[in-house]
FIMI-259153 format. One line per 10 residues: number of its first residue (from 1); their letters; for each residue x, y, z of C-alpha. Coordinates in steps of 0.25 Angstrom, whole numbers, plus 5000, padded with zeros to 4 digits. Each point is the difference from the previous one (the first is absolute). Layout:
residues N
NUM> A> X,Y,Z | ...
This chain:
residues 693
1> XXXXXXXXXX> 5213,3328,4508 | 4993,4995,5014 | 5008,4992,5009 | 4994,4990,5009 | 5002,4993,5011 | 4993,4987,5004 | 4989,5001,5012 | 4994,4990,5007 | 4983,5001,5001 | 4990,4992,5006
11> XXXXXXXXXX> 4989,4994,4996 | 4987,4990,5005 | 4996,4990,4987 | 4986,5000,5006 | 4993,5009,5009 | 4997,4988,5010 | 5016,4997,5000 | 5006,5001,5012 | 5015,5005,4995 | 5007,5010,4995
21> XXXXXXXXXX> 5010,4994,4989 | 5013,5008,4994 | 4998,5005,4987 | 5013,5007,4994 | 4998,5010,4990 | 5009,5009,4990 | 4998,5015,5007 | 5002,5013,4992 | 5010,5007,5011 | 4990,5012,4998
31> XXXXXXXXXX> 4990,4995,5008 | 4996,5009,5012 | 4992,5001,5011 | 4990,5012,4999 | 4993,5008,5015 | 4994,5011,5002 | 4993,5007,5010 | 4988,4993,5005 | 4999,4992,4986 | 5003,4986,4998
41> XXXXXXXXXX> 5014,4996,4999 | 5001,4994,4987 | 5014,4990,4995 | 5001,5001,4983 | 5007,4986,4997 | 5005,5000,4986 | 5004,4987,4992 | 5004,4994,4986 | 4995,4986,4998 | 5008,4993,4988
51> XXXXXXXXXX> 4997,4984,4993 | 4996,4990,5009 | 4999,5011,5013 | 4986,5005,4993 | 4989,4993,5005 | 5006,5003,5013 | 4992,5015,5002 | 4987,4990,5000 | 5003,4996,5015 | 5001,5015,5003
61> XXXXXXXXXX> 4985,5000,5007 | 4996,5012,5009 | 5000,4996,5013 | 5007,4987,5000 | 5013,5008,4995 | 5008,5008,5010 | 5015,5005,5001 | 5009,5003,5012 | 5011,5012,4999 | 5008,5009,5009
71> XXXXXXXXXX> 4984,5008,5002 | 4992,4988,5004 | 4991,4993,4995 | 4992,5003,4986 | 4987,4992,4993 | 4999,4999,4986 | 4984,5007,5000 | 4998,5001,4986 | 5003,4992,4988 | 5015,5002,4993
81> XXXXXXXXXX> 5000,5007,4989 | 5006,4994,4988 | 5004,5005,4988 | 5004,4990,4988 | 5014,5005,4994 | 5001,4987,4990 | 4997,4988,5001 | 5012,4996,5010 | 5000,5014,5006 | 4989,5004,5010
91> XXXXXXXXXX> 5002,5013,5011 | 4993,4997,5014 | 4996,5013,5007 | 4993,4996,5014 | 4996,5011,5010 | 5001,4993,5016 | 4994,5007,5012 | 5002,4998,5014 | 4988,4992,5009 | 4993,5015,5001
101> XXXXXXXXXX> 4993,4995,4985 | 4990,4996,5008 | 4995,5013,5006 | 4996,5003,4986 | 4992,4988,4998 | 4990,4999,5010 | 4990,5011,5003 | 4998,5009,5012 | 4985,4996,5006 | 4992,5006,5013
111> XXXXXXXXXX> 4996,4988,5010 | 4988,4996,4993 | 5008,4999,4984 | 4996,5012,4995 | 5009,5007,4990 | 4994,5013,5000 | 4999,5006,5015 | 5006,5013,5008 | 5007,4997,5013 | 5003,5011,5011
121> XXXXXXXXXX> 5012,4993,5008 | 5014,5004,5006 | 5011,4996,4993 | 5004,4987,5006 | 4985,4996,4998 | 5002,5000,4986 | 5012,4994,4999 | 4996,4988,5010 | 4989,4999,4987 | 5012,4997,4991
131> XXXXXXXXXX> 5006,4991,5008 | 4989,4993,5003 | 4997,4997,4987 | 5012,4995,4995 | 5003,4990,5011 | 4984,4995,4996 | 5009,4996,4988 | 5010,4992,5006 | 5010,5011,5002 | 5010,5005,5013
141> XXXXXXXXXX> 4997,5015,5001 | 5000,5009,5010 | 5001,5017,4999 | 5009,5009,5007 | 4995,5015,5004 | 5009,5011,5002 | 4997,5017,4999 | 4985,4999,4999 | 4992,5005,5012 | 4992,4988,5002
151> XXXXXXXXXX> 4987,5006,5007 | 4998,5010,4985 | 4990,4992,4991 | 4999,5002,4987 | 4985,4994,4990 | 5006,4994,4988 | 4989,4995,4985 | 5005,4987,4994 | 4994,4997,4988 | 5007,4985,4996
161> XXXXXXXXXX> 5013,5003,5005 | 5012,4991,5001 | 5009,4998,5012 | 5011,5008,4995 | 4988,5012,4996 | 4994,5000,5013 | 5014,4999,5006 | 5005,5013,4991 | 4987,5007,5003 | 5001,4998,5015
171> XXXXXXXXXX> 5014,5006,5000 | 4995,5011,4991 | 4989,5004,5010 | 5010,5000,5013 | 5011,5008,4991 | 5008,4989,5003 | 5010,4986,4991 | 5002,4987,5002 | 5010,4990,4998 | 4999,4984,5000
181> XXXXXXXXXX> 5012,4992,5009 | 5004,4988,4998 | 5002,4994,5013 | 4997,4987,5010 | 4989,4997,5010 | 5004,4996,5014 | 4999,4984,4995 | 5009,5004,4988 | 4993,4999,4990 | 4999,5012,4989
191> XXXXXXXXXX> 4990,5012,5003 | 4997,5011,4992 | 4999,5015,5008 | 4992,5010,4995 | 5008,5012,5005 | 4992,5014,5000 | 5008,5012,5000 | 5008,5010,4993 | 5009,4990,4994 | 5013,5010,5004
201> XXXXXXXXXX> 5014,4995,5002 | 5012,5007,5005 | 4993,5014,4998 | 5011,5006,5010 | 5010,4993,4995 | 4999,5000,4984 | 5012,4992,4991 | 5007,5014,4995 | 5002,4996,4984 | 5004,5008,4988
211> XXXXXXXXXX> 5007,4996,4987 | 5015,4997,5000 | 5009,4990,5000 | 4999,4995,5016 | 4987,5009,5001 | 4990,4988,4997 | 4992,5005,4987 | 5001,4995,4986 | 4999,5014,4991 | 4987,5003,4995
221> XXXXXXXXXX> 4995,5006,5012 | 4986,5004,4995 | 4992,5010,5009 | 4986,5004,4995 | 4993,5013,5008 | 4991,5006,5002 | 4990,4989,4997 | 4990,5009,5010 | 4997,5013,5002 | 5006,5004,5014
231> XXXXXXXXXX> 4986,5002,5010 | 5002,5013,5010 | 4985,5002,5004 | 4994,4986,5004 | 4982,5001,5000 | 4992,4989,5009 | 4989,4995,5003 | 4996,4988,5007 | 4987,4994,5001 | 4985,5004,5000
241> XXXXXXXXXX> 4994,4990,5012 | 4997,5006,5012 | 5001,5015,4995 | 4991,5010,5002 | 4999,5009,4990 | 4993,5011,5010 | 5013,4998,5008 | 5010,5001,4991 | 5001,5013,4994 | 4989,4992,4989
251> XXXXXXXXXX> 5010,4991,4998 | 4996,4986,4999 | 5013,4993,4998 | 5012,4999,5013 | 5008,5012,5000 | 5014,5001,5005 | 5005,5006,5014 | 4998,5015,4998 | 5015,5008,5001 | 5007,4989,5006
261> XXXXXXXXXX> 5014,4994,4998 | 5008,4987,4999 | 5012,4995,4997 | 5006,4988,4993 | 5013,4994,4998 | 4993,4990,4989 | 4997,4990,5013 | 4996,5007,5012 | 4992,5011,5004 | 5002,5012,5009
271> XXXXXXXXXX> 4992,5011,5005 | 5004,5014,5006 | 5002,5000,5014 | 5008,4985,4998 | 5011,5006,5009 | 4990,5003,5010 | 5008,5011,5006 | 4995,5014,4999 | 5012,5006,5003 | 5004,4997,4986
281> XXXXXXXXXX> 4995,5010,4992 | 4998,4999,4988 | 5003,4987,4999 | 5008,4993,4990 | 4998,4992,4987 | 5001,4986,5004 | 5015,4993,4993 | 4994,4995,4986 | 4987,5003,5000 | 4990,5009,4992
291> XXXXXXXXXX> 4990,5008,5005 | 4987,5002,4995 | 4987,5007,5002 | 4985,5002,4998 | 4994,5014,4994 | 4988,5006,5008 | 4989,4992,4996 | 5006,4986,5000 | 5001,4998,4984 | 5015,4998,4996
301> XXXXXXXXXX> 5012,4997,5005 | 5015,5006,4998 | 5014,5002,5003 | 5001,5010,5013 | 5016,4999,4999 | 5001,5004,4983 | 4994,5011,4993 | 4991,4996,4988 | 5006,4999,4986 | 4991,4995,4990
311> XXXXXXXXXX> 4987,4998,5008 | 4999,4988,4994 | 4985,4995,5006 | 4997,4984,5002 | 4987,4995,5007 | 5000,4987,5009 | 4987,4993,5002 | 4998,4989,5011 | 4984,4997,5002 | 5004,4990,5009
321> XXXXXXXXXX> 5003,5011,5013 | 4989,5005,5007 | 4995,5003,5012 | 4997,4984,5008 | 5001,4991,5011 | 5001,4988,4999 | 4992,4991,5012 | 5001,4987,5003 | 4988,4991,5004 | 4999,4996,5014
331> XXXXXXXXXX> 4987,4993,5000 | 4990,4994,4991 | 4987,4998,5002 | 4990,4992,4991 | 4986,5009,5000 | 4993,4991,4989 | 5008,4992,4993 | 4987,4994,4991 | 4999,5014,4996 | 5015,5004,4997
341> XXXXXXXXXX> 5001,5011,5012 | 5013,4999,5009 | 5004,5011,5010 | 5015,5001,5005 | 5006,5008,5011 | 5015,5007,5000 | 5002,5004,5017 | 5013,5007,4995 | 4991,5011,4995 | 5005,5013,5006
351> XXXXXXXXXX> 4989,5006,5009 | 5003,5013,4991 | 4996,4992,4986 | 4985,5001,5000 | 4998,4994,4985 | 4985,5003,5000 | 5003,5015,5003 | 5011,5003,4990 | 4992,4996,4984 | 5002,5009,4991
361> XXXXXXXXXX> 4987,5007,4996 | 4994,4996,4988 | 5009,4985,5000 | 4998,4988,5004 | 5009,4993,5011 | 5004,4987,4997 | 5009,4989,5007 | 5011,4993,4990 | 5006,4988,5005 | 5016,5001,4997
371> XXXXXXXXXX> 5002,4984,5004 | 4994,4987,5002 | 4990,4995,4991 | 4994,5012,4996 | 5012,5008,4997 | 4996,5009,4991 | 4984,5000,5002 | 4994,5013,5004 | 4986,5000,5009 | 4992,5012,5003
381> XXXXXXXXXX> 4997,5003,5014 | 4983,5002,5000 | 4998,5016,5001 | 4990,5011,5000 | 5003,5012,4993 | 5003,5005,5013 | 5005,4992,5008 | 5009,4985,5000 | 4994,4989,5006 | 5008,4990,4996
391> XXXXXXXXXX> 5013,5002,5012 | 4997,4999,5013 | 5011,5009,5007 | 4997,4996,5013 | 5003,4985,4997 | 5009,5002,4989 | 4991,4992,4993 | 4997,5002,4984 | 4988,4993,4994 | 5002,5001,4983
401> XXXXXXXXXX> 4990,4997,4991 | 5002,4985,4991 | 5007,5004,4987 | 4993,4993,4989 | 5012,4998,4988 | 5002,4990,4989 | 4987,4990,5004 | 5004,5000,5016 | 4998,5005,5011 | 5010,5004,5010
411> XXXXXXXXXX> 5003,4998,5010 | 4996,4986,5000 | 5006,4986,5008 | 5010,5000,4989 | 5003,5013,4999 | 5000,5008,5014 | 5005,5008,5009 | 5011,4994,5011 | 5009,5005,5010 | 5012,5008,4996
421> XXXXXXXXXX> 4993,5005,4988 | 5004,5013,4997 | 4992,5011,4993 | 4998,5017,4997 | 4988,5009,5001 | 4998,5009,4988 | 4990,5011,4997 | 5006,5007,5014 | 5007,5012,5003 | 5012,4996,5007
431> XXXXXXXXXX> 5006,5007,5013 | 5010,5007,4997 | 5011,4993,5005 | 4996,4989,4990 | 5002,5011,4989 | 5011,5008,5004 | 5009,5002,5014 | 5010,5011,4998 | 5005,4996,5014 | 5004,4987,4997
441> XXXXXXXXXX> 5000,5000,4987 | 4991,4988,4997 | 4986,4998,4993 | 4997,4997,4984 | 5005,5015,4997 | 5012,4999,5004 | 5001,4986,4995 | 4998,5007,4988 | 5011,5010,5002 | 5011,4989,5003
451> XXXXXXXXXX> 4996,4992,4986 | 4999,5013,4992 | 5015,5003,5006 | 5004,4987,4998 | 4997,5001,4984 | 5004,5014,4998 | 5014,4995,5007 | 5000,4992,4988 | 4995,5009,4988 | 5007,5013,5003
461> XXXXXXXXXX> 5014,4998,4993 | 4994,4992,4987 | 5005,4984,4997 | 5013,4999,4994 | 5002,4987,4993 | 5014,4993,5000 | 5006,4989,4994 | 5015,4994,5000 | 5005,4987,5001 | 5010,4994,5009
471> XXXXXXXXXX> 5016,4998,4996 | 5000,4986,5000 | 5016,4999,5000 | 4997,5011,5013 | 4991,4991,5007 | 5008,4986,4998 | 5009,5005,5009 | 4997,4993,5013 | 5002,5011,5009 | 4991,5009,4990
481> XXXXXXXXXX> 4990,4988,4998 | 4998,5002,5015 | 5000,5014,5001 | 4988,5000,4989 | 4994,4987,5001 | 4992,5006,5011 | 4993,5011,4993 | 4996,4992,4987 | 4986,4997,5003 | 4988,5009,5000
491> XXXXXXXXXX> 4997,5011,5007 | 5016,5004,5003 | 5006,5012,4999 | 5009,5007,4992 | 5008,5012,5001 | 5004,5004,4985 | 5012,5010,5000 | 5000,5006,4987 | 5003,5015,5000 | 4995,5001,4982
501> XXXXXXXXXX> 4986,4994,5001 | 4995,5000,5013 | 5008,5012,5008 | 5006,4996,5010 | 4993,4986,5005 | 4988,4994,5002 | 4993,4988,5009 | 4992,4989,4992 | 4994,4988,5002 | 5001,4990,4993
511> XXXXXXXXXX> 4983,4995,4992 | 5006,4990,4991 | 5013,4990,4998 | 5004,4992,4989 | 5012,4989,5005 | 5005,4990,4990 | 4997,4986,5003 | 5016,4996,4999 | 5007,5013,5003 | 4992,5004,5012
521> XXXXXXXXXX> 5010,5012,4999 | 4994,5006,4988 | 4990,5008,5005 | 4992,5010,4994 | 4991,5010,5010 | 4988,5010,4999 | 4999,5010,5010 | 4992,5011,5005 | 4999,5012,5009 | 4986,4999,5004
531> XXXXXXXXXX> 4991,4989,5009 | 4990,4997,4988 | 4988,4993,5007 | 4991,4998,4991 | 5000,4987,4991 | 5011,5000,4990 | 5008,4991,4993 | 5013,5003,4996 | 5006,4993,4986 | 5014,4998,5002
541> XXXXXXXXXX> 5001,4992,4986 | 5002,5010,4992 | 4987,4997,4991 | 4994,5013,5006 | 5011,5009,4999 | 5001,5000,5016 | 4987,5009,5003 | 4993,4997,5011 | 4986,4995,4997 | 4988,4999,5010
551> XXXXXXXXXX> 4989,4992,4998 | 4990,5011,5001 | 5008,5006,4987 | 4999,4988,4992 | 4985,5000,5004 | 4998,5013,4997 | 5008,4997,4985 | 4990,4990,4999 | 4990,5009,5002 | 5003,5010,4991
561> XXXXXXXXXX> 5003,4991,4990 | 4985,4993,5002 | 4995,5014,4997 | 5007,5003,4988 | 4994,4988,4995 | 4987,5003,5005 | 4996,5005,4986 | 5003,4989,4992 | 4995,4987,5006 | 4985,5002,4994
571> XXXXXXXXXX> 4988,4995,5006 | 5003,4984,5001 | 4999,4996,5014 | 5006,4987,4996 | 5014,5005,4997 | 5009,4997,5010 | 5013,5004,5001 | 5011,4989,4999 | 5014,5007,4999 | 5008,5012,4999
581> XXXXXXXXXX> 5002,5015,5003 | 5012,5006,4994 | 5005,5013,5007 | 5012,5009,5000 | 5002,5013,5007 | 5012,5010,4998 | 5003,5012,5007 | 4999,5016,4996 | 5015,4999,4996 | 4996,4986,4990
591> XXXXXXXXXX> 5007,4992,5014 | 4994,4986,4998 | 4993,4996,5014 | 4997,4987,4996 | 4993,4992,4990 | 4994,4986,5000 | 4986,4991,4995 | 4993,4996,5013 | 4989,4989,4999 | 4987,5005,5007
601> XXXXXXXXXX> 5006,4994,5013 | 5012,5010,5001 | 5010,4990,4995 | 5010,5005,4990 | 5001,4988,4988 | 5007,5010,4989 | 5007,5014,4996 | 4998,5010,4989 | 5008,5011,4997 | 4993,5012,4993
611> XXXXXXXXXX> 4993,5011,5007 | 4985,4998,5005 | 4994,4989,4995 | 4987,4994,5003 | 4997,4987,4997 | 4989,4989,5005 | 4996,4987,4996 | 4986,4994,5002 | 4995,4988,4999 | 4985,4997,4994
621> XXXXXXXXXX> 4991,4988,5001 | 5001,4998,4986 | 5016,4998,5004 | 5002,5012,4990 | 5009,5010,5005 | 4999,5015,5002 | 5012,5007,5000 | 4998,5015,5007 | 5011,5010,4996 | 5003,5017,5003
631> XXXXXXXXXX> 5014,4997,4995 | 5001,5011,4988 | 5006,5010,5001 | 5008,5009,4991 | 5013,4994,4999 | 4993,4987,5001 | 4996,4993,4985 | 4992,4989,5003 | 4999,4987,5011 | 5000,4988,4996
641> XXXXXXXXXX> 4996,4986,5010 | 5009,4987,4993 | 4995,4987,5004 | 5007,4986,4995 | 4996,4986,4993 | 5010,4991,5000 | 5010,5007,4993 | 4993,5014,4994 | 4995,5012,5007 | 4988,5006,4995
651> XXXXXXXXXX> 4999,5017,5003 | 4987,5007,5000 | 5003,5014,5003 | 4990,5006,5011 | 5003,5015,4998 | 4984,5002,5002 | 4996,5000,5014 | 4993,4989,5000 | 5004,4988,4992 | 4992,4985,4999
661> XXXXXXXXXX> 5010,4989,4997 | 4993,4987,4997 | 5004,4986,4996 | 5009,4997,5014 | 4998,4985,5003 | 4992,4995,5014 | 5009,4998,5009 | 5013,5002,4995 | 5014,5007,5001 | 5004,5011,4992
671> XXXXXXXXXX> 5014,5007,5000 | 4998,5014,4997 | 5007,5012,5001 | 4997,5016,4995 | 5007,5008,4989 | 5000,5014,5001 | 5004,5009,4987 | 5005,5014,5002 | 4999,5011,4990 | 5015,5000,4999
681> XXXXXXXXXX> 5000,4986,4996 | 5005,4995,5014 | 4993,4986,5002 | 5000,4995,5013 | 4994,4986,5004 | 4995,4997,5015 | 5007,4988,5006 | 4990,4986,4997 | 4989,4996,5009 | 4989,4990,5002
691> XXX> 4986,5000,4997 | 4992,4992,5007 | 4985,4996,4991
């Protein structure tokens, strides 16, 4: 039977009210609070609401309900979920998030509103963007750089992103994290820091844990390998601006240093000849790092200190490294503003960078402003077939031509060009020091070679996947508590010694975290070996069987699954679809990965339990229903959707594909669920759900 404990929340009667008033509530002690890595951190509040206590869930409003615990500070953002046990008897589920909500509600826009727009920028350009827009909205923000090198720039496509999308997608595109602090400003008042780095905690000093009674763990150490192959030979490319094909072996994309070597320790680099005494010969591998080098004609990377096992073949693509510089405008000088035409001059121009001698033949060069208010808009520079007209070298002066886009011309009085402005010229072939310097080992190729390293560091021994919990008794002890309370947050390290199941040990860090509300000692942890960069969220909850699930695999899933019903949804251009996919996916072995409905925005809102079924619900302008299905298989007998009035379901069974259901009232609720019927004579119902008319 749950236990509970009472817990003080605190709630505004009206959104004008100016306080916060007590609210003491029943708390199932089960309740937790939920991070992961680069996610939302997410508090589950659980309650039971008895006789008189009922009509109290109605002053549970998002946003004028919030909680304080041993965490922070949490906001109840969505409305509670309640369901009826009797008629004295409700359960309360609420789902409170710290103030970071808000980075997923307001969109991420260019300096003139628009969602949809490519930016070129450095890293902390971007970020300043973020922060910008959130203090517009009343907020404290600032942001906090470490381990990018601030003068690489990356050109990022938004298309109607969120904050927190366009925060993921700039991390992704520096191969970098971020984590949010909770902390003050210099008045005291509380600020919210964007920290941007690879969220790493006690990396040389990991909490050594293994199971046993004063060892830390709980049993049921679980260890999942071998989630990834292990990558020994590493291909890259970089980009295809300012490559000449002629040049480049007829190559038009960025190339790596040819038969070079680095090594990497998994934060710095080094390079042969780091002793800088030739009197060591040959020298030696640095303490803790790799090596790792370059074939002959600059396509793959691999391990220079380890023979190849597998040969095991990856590819890494960054289209966002090539061959640049990036200016600065110096000067501006208005030709003929009636006529749109603006010349600006860069003196920092090395006397060496002739622009209008170095156009590749047969393109055209064009300036692209990377700041200011034409960040992102491109000008040709007026040329002859021949020759480039449009740079004066002698004066460092470029005259583009007016970009005509979306009704306006620019530049314009608006829109122009100002001081500081910084910009790039494409269409050129590029010294060679801009494309590669093996003596100082700088330009976009060996760019390329440092992030190819950086992620073949990461792939070549394969993710492994751990899970354990935290002995609570362990942990209460106060010296214990202050031994680990350190290491419980995301991001620290583990060393788990356990000879049976992962040899004889292995360093972690910890992705996601699950702390009970009341028993901040009861902990249970996910860990991996690997830095994983690119958007993921982790579920911790259970609910997905612990996999790791990236938001580029649930659109894909969504994808395939749009496909598969492809052939089904006739020629009705009015049909549009209003509910749900189911989806399950089991391994070779009959494993089961995970399996869950999702709505059409990702979300998951029920579970089924059979193997691959399909199902879709559509909605018509008739408000008749269309019920897609590919769930028959052989050991599957027949699928049938239940829906309820008042007190009797009604079953239409939709084994055919494609199944109308009329007679659904206009706007109204339905509690529905599905019944599947196995040739063995198994019946399995899916758990009940709402449709919406």
């Amino acid at each position: 039977m749950a236990d509970f404990k009472e817990y003080i929340l605190k709630i505004k009667l009206n959104q004008a009210g100016p306080n916060w008033h007590d609210h003491p509530i029943q708390v199932d002690t089960s309740s937790e609070i939920m991070y992961s890595l680069m996610e939302e951190t997410i508090l589950q509040l659980k309650s039971e609401l008895y006789g008189h206590d009922i009509p109290t869930y109605q002053f549970f409003r998002p946003f004028l309900t919030k909680i304080d615990t041993h965490a922070g500070e949490f906001f109840l953002v969505d409305q509670p979920k309640i369901t009826k046990i009797s008629s004295n008897n409700y359960s309360c589920e609420m789902f409170f998030k710290k103030e970071e909500y808000k980075l997923a509600f307001y969109k991420f826009k260019d300096l003139d509103g628009n969602l949809t727009f490519s930016l070129t920028m450095r890293a902390v350009e971007f970020l300043q963007l973020i922060i910008n827009a959130m203090n517009a909205k009343g907020g404290n923000w600032n942001h906090y750089i470490e381990y990018i090198d601030d003068d690489k720039e990356k050109t990022i496509s938004f298309d109607g992103n969120n904050l927190r999308e366009a925060l993921k997608m700039i991390c992704e595109a520096f191969n970098t994290e971020f984590e949010i602090i909770y902390t003050k400003d210099s008045k005291g008042l509380p600020m919210q820091v964007i920290r941007v780095h690879k969220v790493e905690y006690f990396k040389d000093e990991p909490f050594k844990a293994h199971y046993g009674e004063e060892f830390g763990l709980l049993p049921g150490i679980t260890v999942n390998s071998a989630k990834t192959q292990m990558v020994e030979i590493l291909y890259a490319r970089g980009g295809e601006r300012n490559i000449n094909p002629s040049t480049n072996n007829n190559i038009k994309y960025l190339l790596l240093p040819k038969s070079k070597t680095i090594y990497y320790n998994g934060e710095d680099f080094l390079y042969p000849g780091y002793l800088n005494n030739p009197l060591i010969f040959p020298e030696p591998i640095p303490d803790g790092f790799r090596v790792y080098v370059t074939d002959t004609k600059g396509f793959y990377i691999k391990r220079g200190d380890l023979k190849i096992l597998s040969g095991y073949e990856d590819i890494y693509i960054s289209d966002n490294i090539y061959p640049h510089r990036i200016g600065k405008v110096t000067n501006v000088i208005p030709q003929n503003i009636q006529n749109n035409i603006y010349y600006f001059e860069d003196n920092t121009i090395p006397s060496s960078l002739d622009y209008s001698k170095l156009r590749i033949v047969g393109e055209k060069m064009t300036v692209k402003f990377e700041s200011g208010n034409l960040a992102g808009l491109e000008f040709e520079l007026p040329q002859s077939s021949t020759t480039v007209t449009g740079y004066i070298h002698s004066s460092r002066q470029f005259r583009p031509d007016p970009l005509n886009k979306d009704g306006q011309t620019y530049p314009n009085q608006l829109a122009s060009i100002n001081l500081n402005d910084e910009y790039a010229v494409f269409g050129m072939n590029m010294p060679q020091a801009y494309i590669s310097d093996d003596n100082t080992h700088s330009g976009a190729s060996w760019d390329l070679y440092r992030d190819a390293v950086k992620y073949l560091y990461d792939k070549e021994n394969g993710e492994v996947l751990v899970q354990f919990k935290i002995d609570p008794i362990y942990a209460s002890n106060p010296t214990k508590w202050n031994d680990i309370n350190p290491y419980l947050r995301i991001g620290a390290y583990y060393l788990l010694k356990d000879k049976e199941i992962v040899g004889e040990e292995l360093k972690v860090r910890v992705l996601g975290m699950k702390q009970n509300l009341f028993y901040k000692e009861k902990v249970d942890l996910t860990l991996s070996n690997t830095y994983l960069r690119k958007n993921f969220r982790t579920e911790i909850d259970g609910r997905f069987n612990n996999i790791i699930i990236t938001e580029k695999e649930t659109k894909d899933r969504l994808d395939d699954l749009d496909a598969a019903f492809s052939n089904f949804k006739g020629d009705n251009e009015e049909e549009k679809e209003t509910f749900f996919i189911a989806y399950e996916k089991r391994g070779v072995d009959g494993t089961l990965f995970y399996n869950y409905f999702l709505d059409k925005n990702g979300n998951e809102t029920n579970i089924i339990e059979n193997d691959w079924i399909f199902l879709n619900i559509i909605k018509t302008p008739e408000n008749e229903h269309i019920i897609l299905t590919n769930a028959i298989k052989d050991e599957i007998d027949s699928v049938v959707f239940m829906y309820k009035i008042s007190t009797t379901w009604i079953e239409i069974d939709i084994a055919s594909n494609r199944t109308k259901i009329s007679g659904f009232q206009e706007m109204s609720i339905y509690t529905c669920k599905i019944k599947v019927k196995f040739k063995s004579g198994k019946i399995m119902y899916s758990k009940e759900f709402i449709l919406y008319t």
